[in-house]
ZAMARGU-4260 file (C-alpha; in steps of 0.2 Angstrom, whole numbers, plus 5000, padded with zeros to 4 digits):
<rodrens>
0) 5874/4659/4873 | 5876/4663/4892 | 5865/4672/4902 | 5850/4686/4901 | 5856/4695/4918
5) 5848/4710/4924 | 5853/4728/4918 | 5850/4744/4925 | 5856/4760/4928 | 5870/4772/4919
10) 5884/4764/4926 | 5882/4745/4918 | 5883/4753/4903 | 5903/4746/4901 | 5896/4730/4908
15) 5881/4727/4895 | 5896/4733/4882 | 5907/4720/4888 | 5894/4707/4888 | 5888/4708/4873
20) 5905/4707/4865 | 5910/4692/4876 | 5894/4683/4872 | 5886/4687/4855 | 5888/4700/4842
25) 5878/4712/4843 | 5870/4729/4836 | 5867/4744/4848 | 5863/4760/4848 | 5867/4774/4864
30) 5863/4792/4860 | 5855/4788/4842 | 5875/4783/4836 | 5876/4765/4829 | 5886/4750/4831
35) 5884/4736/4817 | 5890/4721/4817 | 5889/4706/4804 | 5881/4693/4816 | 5865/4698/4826
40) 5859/4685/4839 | 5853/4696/4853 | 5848/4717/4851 | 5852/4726/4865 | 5844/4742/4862
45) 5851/4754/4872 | 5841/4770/4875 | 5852/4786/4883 | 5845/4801/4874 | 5828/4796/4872
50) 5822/4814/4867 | 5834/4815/4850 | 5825/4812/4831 | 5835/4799/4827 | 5831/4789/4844
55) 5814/4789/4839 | 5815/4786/4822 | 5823/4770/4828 | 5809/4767/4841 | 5795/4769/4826
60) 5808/4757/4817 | 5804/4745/4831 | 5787/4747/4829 | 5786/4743/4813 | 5795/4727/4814
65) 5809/4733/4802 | 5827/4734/4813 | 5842/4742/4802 | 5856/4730/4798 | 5872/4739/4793
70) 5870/4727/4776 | 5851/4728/4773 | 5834/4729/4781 | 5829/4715/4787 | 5815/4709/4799
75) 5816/4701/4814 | 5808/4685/4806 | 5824/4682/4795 | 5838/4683/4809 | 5849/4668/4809
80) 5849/4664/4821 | 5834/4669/4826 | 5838/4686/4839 | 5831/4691/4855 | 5828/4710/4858
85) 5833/4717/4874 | 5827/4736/4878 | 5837/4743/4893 | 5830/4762/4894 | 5838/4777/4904
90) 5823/4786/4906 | 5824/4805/4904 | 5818/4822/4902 | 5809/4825/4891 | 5800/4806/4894
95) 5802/4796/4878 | 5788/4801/4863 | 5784/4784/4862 | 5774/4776/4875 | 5784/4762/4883
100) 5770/4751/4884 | 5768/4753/4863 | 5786/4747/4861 | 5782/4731/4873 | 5768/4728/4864
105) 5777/4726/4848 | 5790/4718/4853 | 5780/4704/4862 | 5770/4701/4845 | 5789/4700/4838
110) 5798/4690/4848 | 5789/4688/4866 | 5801/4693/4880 | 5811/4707/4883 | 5820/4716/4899
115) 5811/4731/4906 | 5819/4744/4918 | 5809/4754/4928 | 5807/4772/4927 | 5815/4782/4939
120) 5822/4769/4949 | 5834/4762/4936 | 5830/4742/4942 | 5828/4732/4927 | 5814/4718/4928
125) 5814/4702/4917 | 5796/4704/4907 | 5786/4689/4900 | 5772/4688/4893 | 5762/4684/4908
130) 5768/4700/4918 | 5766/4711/4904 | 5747/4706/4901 | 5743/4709/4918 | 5747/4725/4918
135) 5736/4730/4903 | 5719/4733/4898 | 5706/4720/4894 | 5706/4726/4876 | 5724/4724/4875
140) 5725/4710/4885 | 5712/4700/4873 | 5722/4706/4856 | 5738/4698/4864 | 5727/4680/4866
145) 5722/4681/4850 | 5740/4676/4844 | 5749/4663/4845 | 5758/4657/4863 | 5773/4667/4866
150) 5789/4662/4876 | 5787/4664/4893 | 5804/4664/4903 | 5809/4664/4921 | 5821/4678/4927
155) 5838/4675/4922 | 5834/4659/4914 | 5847/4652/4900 | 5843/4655/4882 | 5845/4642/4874
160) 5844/4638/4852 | 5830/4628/4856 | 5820/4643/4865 | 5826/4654/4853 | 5818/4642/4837
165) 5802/4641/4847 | 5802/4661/4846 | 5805/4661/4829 | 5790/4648/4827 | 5778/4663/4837
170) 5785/4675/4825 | 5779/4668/4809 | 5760/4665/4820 | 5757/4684/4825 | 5765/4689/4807
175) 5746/4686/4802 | 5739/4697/4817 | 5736/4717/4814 | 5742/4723/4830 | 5734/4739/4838
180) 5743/4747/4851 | 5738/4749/4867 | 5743/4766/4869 | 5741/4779/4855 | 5757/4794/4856
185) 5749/4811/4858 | 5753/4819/4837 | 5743/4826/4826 | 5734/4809/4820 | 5730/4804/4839
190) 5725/4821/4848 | 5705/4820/4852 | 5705/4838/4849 | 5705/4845/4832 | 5714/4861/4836
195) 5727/4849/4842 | 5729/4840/4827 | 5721/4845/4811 | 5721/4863/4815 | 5737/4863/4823
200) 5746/4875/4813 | 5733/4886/4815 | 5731/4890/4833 | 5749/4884/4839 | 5752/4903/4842
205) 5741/4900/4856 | 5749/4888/4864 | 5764/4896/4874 | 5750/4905/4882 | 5733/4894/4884
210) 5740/4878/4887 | 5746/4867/4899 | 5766/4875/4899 | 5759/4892/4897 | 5749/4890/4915
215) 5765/4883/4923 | 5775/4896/4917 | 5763/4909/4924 | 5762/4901/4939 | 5780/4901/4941
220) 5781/4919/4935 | 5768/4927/4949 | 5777/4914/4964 | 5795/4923/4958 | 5789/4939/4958
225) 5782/4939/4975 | 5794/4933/4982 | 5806/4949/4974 | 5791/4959/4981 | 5794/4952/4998
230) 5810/4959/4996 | 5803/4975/4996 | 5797/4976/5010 | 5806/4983/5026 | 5796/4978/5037
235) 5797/4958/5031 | 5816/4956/5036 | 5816/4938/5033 | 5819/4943/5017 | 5831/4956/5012
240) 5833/4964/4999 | 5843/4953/4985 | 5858/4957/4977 | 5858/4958/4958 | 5865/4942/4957
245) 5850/4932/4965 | 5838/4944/4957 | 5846/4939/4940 | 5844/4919/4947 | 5826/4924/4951
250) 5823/4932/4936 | 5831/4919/4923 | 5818/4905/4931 | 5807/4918/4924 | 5817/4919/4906
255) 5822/4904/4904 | 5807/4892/4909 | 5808/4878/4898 | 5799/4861/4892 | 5810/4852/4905
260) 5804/4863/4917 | 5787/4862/4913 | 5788/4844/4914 | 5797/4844/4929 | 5784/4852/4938
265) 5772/4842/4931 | 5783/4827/4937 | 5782/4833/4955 | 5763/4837/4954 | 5761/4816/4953
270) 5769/4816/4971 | 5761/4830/4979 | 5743/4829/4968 | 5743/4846/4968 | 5747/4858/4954
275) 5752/4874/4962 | 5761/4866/4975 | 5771/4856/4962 | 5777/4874/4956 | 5784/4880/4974
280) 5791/4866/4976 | 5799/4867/4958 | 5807/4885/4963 | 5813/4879/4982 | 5823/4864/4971
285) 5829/4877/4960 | 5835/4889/4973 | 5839/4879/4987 | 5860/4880/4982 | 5859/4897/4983
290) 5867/4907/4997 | 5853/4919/4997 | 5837/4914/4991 | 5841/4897/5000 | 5838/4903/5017
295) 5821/4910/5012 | 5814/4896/5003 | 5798/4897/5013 | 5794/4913/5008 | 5789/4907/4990
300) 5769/4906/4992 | 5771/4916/5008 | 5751/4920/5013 | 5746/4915/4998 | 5729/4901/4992
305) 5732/4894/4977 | 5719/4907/4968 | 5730/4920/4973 | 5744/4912/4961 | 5730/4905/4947
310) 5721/4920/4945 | 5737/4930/4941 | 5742/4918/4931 | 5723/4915/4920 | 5725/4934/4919
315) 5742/4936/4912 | 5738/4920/4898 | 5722/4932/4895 | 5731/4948/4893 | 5746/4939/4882
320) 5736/4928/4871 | 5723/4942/4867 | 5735/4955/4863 | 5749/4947/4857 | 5740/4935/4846
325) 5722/4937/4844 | 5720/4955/4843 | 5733/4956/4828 | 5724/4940/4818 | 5708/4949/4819
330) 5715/4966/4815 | 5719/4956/4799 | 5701/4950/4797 | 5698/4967/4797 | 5709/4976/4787
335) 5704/4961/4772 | 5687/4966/4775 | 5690/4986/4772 | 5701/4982/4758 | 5688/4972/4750
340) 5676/4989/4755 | 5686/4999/4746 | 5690/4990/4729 | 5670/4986/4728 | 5664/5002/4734
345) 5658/5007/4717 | 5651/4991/4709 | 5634/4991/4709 | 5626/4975/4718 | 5606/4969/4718
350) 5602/4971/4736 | 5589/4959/4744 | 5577/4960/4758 | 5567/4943/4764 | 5576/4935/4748
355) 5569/4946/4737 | 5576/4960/4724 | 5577/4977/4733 | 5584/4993/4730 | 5604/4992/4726
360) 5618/4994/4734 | 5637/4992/4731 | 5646/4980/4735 | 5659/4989/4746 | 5645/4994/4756
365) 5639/4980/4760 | 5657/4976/4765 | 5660/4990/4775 | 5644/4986/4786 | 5654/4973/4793
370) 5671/4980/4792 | 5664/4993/4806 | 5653/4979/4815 | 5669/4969/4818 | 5678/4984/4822
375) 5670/4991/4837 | 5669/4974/4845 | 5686/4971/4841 | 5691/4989/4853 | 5678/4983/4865
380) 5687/4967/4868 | 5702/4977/4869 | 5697/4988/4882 | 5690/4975/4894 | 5699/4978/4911
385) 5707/4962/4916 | 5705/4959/4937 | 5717/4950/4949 | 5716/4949/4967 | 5728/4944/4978
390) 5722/4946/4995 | 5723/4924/5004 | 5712/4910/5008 | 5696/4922/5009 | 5700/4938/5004
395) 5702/4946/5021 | 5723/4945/5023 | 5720/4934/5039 | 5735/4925/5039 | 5747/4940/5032
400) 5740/4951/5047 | 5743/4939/5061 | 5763/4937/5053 | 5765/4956/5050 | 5752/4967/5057
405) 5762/4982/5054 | 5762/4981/5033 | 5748/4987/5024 | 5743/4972/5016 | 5729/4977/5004
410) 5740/4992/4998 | 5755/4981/4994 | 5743/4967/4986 | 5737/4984/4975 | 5756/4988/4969
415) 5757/4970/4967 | 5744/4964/4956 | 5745/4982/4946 | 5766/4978/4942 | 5760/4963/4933
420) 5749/4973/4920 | 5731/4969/4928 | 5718/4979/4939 | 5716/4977/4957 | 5699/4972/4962
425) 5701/4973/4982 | 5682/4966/4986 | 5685/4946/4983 | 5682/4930/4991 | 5696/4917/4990
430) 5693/4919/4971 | 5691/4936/4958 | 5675/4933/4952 | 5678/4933/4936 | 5665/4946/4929
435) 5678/4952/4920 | 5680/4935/4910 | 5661/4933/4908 | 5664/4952/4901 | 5676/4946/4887
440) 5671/4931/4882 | 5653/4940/4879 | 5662/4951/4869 | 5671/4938/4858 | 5654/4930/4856
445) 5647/4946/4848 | 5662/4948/4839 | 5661/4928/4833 | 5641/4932/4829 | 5644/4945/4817
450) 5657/4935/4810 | 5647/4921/4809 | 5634/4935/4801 | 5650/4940/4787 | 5653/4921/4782
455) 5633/4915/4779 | 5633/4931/4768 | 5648/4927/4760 | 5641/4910/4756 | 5627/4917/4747
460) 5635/4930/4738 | 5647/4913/4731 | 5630/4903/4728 | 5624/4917/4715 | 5637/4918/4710
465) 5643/4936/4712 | 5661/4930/4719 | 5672/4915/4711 | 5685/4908/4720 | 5702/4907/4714
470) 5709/4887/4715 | 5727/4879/4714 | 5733/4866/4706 | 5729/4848/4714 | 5713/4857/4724
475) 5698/4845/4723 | 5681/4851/4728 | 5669/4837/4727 | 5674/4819/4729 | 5661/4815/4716
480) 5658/4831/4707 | 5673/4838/4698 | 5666/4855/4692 | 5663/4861/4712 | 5672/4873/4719
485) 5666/4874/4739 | 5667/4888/4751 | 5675/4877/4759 | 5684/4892/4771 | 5668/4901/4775
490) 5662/4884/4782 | 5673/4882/4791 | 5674/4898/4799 | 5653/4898/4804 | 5656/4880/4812
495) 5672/4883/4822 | 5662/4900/4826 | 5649/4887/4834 | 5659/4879/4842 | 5668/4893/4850
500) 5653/4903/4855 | 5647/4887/4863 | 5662/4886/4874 | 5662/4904/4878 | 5645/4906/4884
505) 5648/4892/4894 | 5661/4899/4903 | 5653/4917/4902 | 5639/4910/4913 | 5648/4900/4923
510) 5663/4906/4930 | 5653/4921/4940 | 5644/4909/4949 | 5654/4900/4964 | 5647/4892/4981
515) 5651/4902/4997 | 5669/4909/4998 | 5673/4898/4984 | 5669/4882/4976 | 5680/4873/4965
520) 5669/4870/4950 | 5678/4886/4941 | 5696/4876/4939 | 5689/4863/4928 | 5681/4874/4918
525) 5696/4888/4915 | 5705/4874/4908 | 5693/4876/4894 | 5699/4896/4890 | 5709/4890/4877
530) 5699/4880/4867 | 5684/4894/4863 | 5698/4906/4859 | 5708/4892/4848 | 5691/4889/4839
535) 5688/4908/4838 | 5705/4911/4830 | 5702/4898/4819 | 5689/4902/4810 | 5698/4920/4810
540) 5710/4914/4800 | 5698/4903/4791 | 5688/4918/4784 | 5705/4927/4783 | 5710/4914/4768
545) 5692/4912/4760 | 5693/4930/4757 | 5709/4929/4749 | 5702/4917/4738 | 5688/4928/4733
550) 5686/4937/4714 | 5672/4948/4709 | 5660/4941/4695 | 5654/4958/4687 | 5645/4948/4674
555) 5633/4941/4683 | 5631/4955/4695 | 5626/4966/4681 | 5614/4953/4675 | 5604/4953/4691
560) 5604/4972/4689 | 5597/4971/4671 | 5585/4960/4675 | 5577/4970/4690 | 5568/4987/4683
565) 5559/4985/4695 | 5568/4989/4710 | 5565/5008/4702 | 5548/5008/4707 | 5554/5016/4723
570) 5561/5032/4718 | 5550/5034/4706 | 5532/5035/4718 | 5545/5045/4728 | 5546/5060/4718
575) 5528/5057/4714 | 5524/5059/4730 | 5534/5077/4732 | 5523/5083/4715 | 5508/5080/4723
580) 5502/5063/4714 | 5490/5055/4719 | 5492/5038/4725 | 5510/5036/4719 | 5511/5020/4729
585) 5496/5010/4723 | 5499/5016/4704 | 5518/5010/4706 | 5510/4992/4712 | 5499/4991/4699
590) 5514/4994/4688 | 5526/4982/4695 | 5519/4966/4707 | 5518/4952/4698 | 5523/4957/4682
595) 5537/4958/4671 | 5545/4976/4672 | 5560/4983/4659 | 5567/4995/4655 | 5552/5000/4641
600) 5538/5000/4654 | 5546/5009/4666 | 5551/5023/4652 | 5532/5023/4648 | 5526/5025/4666
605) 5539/5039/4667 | 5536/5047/4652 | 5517/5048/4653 | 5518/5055/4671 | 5510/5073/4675
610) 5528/5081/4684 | 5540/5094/4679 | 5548/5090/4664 | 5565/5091/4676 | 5561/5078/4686
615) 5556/5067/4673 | 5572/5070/4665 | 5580/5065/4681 | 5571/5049/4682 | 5575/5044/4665
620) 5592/5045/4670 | 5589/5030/4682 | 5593/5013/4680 | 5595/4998/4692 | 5617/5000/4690
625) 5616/5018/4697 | 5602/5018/4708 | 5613/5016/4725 | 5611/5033/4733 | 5628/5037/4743
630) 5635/5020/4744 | 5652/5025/4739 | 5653/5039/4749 | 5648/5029/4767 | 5660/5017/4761
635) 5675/5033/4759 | 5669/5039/4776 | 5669/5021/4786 | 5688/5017/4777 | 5693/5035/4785
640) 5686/5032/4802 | 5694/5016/4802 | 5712/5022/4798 | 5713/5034/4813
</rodrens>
């Protein structure tokens, strides 16, 4: 069999391929292409382009103890001779989607050994058993005692038949074990947070913006531009003014930030252990070729704190995410809501106050209440003047005058933070004090409330059943209860409303308030900005699709109406009152509390009144369906005011 030498690093690639001809046949794969063979004793898995779908379909092969076998599937278990899998990974960007750990943990419980190479230094280490649990968790360390002993091999130590049959003893041992990795991959089934896994498809809009890469790119986007700024200015003439071929490099970092480069940053941010240094020195590696924008490399971050860059770049996700993608959701939250005014603005609904019957409405009124509610908070969120401040480590310019006394320093900051699309504020400490955000997230909270307000009545309305709700085919509503149909969409929205609000106020009361010239309690916390806007625009879109699923019952609307004459008692002391009646009140409670009221006894009360003959001819006329005042007509007057 030979030897199990050491591999690492691009260039042994020939060398693993010549060995493994010379000394077994063998089945490889680099850059997800295959090579079968019929005889497998040793797998040398060969990882080059660990970021491709078929590489880590081959990984979750791996995983899953099944290996692909040019003839048929086969598992480890049945290999004669038994084999022995190698890894030799290249590592890359992006990293590998599986955790390297997971892999080693399944292929210990396969076969016991394997051959690791470090990341980044490319210098392969034999890996046994004995290394591998030493490296782990307790919890993984006692679920890898629990099976049988594994082979434990010496560096470059001979494989022989003998160790290879006591390997395939092991395997048939931990064939009985349910293995658990150590580390779970970040998908859909593992993320902690819903939004990033059962919600996903909801608020992944979001993400460019509110995430991780979206604060990155913002940060890489304000440290470009003022450096172009820097340009600018005559009197810096460190830096002059570039020609369109570096502002076209510049400005591609901008456009063409990627995932790499995201994770690149991020990379160099577990060197440095800081996050807005990692980015300047992301832009010096990037520029430090170029003939013009190499010489000036230290004038990225020039007189800047880190705030400076961050609250720029918290204040473009703001501005992006709202108007890009929040606004327009709740535009169509909105718009479903008038629609809805409008086609029901002339159905006749029982109202009720305290739970009770009261007078009636329409239904497109009661629609249209909220339609304007949610409107006016939606232009109030829209018209919330979002702040930067750019102004160094207190807010005084102290470093940028001692380097340039002659530029006018707050003026340029101005022009500045104004050509990014946000507001000066020139009064700061080392950070904008973010009144403004305490401002907005206020807002969304009164927008989530009213909401909230919409969904608990659309709830009721379902539970009398003045709405049905469409289904599809291969919906179930109860587990247990086949006839249900849920509102199930409502609920959802009024709890991820909750949850938003809850975040929202937290950072509404929070982020104002910061020790001295700054403390650092704020960066924690703004991390948090996406996940009360993701819950917020999902249960948007939650309400969004449980009013699509929404059809009137007329039937049992009317039904209410019929059986609730007595909501005309109103207008009918009402006009005794104008005729002079005496105790119109007290004779139209004697008629109606407690009692059952119809149409008959209401006729009779009318009929044996002493008013004009008109008037009773008018209130004869009345019944609980047409009893609704101008309902329609506020309804046509709210859809107009919303259309211009």
């Amino acid at each position: 069999m030979g030897l199990i030498e050491e591999y690492g690093g691009e260039a042994q690639l020939a060398q693993i391929d010549k060995y493994s001809h010379q000394e077994s046949k063998t089945w490889a794969f680099q850059s997800s292409q295959f090579a079968h063979s019929n005889y497998l004793q040793s797998t040398i898995v060969f990882l080059k382009n660990t970021s491709s779908q078929a590489t880590q379909e081959r990984l979750l092969n791996i995983r899953h103890r099944q290996v692909y076998f040019h003839t048929a599937d086969c598992s480890l278990a049945t290999f004669k001779p038994p084999g022995l899998i190698v890894i030799v990974l290249l590592w890359s960007s992006p990293p590998l989607p599986l955790s390297f750990n997971s892999i080693l943990f399944y292929v210990f419980m396969e076969i016991g050994s394997c051959i690791r190479v470090q990341n980044g230094s490319c210098q392969a280490s034999f890996l046994t058993r004995a290394s591998y649990l030493h490296e782990q968790s307790i919890p993984t360390q006692n679920r890898t005692s629990s099976a049988s002993s594994f082979v434990t091999l010496p560096r470059k130590k001979s494989i022989c038949k003998a160790t290879l049959k006591e390997a395939n003893n092991n395997i048939e041992a931990v064939e009985k074990v349910k293995v658990t990795p150590s580390e779970m991959e970040l998908s859909s089934l593992t993320a902690i947070s819903p939004l990033d896994g059962r919600y996903r498809n909801f608020v992944k809009d979001l993400a460019p913006y509110l995430s991780e890469y979206g604060l990155i790119y913002y940060r890489t986007l304000v440290e470009v531009k003022w450096l172009l700024k820097l340009s600018q200015i005559p009197q810096v003439s460190e830096v002059p003014s570039f020609s369109n071929e570096a502002q076209t490099k510049l400005q591609g970092l901008i456009d063409g930030f990627s995932d790499a480069d995201a994770m690149q940053v991020k990379n160099i941010e577990k060197i440095t252990n800081h996050d807005v240094k990692a980015v300047e020195y992301f832009l010096k590696t990037k520029c430090e070729e170029d003939p013009e924008i190499g010489k000036v490399l230290e004038f990225f971050h020039f007189g800047c704190t880190s705030e400076d860059i961050n609250n720029l770049a918290h204040g473009l996700m703001l501005k992006e995410s709202v108007n890009t993608v929040i606004l327009p959701i709740m535009d169509d939250l909105i718009n479903a809501i008038y629609t809805m005014a409008k086609t029901y603005a002339y159905i006749p609904m029982l109202s009720r106050t305290h739970g009770q019957p009261a007078s009636p409405t329409t239904l497109g009124k009661e629609m249209v209440i909220f339609g304007e509610r949610l409107r006016r908070e939606r232009e109030d969120i829209s018209r919330v003047e979002i702040l930067g401040k750019f102004a160094g480590a207190v807010g005084n310019y102290n470093a940028h005058v001692v380097a340039y006394p002659d530029v006018n320093w707050p003026r340029i900051s101005e022009q500045f933070v104004n050509s990014l699309g946000l507001s000066f504020n020139p009064h700061v400490t080392q950070i904008e004090s973010h009144d403004y955000m305490a401002k907005l997230f206020q807002s969304f909270i009164r927008f989530n409330n009213i909401l909230l307000d919409f969904d608990k009545d659309m709830w009721g309305y379902i539970s009398v059943g003045y709405f049905k709700q469409l289904t599809k085919a291969g919906e179930i509503g109860s587990s247990t209860m086949p006839h249900k149909v849920n509102p199930i969409y409502f609920e959802n929205s009024e709890g991820n409303l909750g949850i938003g609000n809850a975040i929202l106020d937290h950072l509404s009361m929070k982020l104002p308030v910061s020790r001295w010239q700054r403390d650092l309690t704020d960066s924690t916390v703004l991390r948090n900005i996406g996940v009360g806007l993701g819950y917020s625009l999902l249960a948007y879109k939650s309400a969004i699709v449980g009013i699509g699923k929404l059809q009137v019952n007329e039937a049992t609307l009317n039904k209410d109406l019929d059986n609730s004459w007595e909501v005309l008692a109103e207008p009918i002391q009402t006009v005794m009152r104008r005729y002079g009646v005496e105790e119109p009140y007290e004779k139209l409670k004697e008629l109606t509390r407690g009692r059952v009221v119809d149409k008959e006894r209401i006729t009779e009360f009318i009929n044996g009144l002493e008013i004009p003959v008109e008037a009773k001819t008018e209130l004869l006329k009345l019944t609980p369906h047409n009893y609704v005042g101008v309902a329609a007509q506020l309804v046509e007057e709210a859809c107009l005011r919303a259309n211009k």
